[in-house]
TORMI-975310 format. One record per residue (C-alpha): x, y, z; residue number from 1. Coordinates in steps of 0.25 Angstrom, whole numbers. Last residue first. Example, Ala and Ser with C-alpha at 12.3 -4.5 7.8 and 13.67 -1.06 7.14 Angstrom:
SITE  55  -4  29  2
SITE  49  -18  31  1
This chain:
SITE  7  65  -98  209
SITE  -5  74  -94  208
SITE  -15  66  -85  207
SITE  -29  59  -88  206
SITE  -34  51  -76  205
SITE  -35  36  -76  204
SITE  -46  32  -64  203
SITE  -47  17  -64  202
SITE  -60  13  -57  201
SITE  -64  -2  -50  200
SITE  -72  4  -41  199
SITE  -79  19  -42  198
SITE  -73  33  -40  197
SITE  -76  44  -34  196
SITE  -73  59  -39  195
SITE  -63  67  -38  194
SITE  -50  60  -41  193
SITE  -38  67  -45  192
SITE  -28  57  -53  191
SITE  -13  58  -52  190
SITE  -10  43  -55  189
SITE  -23  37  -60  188
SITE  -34  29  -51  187
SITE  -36  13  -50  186
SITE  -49  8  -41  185
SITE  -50  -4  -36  184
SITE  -59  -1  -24  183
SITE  -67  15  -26  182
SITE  -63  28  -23  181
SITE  -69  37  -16  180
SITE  -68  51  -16  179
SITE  -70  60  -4  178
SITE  -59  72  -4  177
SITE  -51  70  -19  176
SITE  -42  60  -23  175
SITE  -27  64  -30  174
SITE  -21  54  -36  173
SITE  -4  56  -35  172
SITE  0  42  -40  171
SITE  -12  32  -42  170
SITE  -24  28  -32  169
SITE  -24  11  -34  168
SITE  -38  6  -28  167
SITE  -37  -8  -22  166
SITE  -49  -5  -11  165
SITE  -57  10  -12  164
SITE  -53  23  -11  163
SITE  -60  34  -1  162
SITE  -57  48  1  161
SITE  -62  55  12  160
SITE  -51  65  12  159
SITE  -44  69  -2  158
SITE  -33  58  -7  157
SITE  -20  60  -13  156
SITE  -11  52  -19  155
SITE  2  54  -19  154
SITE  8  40  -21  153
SITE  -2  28  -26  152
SITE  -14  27  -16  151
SITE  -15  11  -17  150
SITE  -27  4  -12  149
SITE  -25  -10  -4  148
SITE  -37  -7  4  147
SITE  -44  6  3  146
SITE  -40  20  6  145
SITE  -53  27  14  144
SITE  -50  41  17  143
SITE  -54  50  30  142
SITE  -45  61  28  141
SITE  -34  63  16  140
SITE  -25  52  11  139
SITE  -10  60  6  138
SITE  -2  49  -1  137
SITE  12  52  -2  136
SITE  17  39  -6  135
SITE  9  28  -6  134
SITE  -4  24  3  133
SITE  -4  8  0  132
SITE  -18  1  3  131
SITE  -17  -12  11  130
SITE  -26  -10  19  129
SITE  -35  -1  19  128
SITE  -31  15  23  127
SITE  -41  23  32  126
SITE  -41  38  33  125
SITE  -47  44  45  124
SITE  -35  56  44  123
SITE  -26  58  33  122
SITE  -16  47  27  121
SITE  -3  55  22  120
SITE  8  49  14  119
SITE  21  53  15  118
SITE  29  39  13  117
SITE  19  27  11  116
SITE  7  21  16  115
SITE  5  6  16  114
SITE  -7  0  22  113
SITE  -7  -14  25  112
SITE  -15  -15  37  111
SITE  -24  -2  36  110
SITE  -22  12  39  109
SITE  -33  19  47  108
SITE  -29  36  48  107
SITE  -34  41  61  106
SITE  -20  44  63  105
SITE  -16  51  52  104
SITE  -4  44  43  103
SITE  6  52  38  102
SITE  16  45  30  101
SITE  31  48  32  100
SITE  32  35  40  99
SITE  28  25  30  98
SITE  15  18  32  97
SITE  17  3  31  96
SITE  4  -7  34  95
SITE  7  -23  36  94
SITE  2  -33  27  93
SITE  -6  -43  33  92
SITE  -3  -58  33  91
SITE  -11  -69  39  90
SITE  -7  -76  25  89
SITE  -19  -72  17  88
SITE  -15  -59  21  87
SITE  -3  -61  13  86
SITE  -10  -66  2  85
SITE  -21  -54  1  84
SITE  -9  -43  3  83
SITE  -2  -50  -10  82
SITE  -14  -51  -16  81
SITE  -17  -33  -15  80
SITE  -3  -31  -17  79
SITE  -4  -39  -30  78
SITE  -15  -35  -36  77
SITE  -12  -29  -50  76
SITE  -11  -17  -58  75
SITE  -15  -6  -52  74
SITE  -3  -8  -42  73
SITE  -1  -7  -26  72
SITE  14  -11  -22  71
SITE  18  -24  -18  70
SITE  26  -22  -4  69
SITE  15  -25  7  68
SITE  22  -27  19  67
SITE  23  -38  28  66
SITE  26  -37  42  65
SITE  34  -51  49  64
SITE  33  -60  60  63
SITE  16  -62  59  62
SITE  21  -70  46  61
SITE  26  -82  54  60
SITE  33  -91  44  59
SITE  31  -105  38  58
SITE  35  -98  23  57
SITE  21  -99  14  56
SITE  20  -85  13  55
SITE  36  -83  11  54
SITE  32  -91  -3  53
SITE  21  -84  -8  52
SITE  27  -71  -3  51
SITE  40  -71  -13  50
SITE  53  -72  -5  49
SITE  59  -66  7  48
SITE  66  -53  -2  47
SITE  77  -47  4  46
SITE  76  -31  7  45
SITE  88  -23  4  44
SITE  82  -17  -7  43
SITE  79  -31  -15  42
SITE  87  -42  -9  41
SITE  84  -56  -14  40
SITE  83  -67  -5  39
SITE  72  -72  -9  38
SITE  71  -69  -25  37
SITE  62  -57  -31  36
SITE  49  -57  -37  35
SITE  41  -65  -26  34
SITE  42  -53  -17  33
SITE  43  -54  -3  32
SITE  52  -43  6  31
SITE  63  -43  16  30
SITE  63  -42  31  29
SITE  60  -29  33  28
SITE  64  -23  46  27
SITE  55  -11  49  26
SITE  61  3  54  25
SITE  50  10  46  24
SITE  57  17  36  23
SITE  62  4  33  22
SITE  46  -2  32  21
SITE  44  11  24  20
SITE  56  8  14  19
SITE  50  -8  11  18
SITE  37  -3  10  17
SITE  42  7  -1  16
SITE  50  -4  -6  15
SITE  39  -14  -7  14
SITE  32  -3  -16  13
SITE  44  -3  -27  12
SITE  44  -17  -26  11
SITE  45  -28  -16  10
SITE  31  -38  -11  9
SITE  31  -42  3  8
SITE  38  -31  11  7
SITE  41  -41  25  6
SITE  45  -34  37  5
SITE  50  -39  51  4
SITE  42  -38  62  3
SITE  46  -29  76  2
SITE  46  -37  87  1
């Protein structure tokens, strides 16, 4: 029996989620997000309530797959706790790969995973959960993505590369073969990096305005 679909958080990234579970033939049940009403219809799709509360329901979570639906930001936690309380509740969020991504097949992709439309995951790579792959992604040979990192869309890495837990890689970075990149790290939009790159680091690039 197939499982009915839960998108727990709804904004611009849930929606993503939300077209690749359709894309996917999956039947979503509705959505969780404590800024909207229960009942309340928002694309189509009916808000359950906030998660604090559904959470506490007397119901059997093994019926239903929940997806990740807060998108990654430089700004604050919130996908990263939300993961942490729904695991607390026996509850693992599940991995969505859209069906235009390419995927090879010694690639390891992790619980949680999300990789969107025209990605491209290279052989003997591995993906940590919870890391989100966005759009048109290319990830060369035998790289390490760590866990709940966030490749913003087109980037690009070289093979080998390795980037660390909670790192944010912005729009259209490009990474050279061999670098590594450490946990917690933010980088500009449209950076090259060429050399390594040590924890905690923000990398802001000069660019024309």
């Amino acid at each position: 029996m197939t499982k009915q679909s839960i998108i727990v958080g709804y904004g611009g990234h849930g929606n993503v989620v939300k077209d690749i579970l359709k894309l996917k033939k999956r039947k979503i049940l509705g959505f969780l997000d404590r800024d909207y009403k229960k009942g309340e219809i928002i694309d189509n799709l009916e808000c359950l309530g906030s998660d604090d509360v559904f959470l506490e329901q007397p119901i059997n979570f093994d019926e239903y797959d929940f997806y990740n639906g807060i998108g990654p930001s430089t700004k604050n936690k919130n996908r990263e706790e939300l993961q942490k309380k729904f695991e607390l509740k026996g509850i693992i969020f599940k991995t969505i790969i859209h069906p235009s991504a390419i995927i090879s097949e010694s690639a390891h992709i992790r619980e949680g995973v999300q990789i969107f439309a025209n990605s491209v995951i290279q052989p003997n790579t591995l993906i940590e959960e919870g890391t989100v792959i966005n759009t048109s992604c290319n990830i060369d040979h035998d790289s390490r993505i760590g866990s709940n990192a966030h490749l913003a869309p087109a980037v690009t890495c070289g093979g080998n590369v390795k980037i660390g837990n909670n790192s944010f890689i912005g729009l259209g970075t490009n990474i050279l073969n061999n670098i590594e990149i450490g946990n917690n790290v933010i980088i500009s939009s449209g950076s090259t990096i060429f050399k390594n790159i040590e924890d905690n680091e923000k990398i802001i690039q000069k660019k024309n305005l």
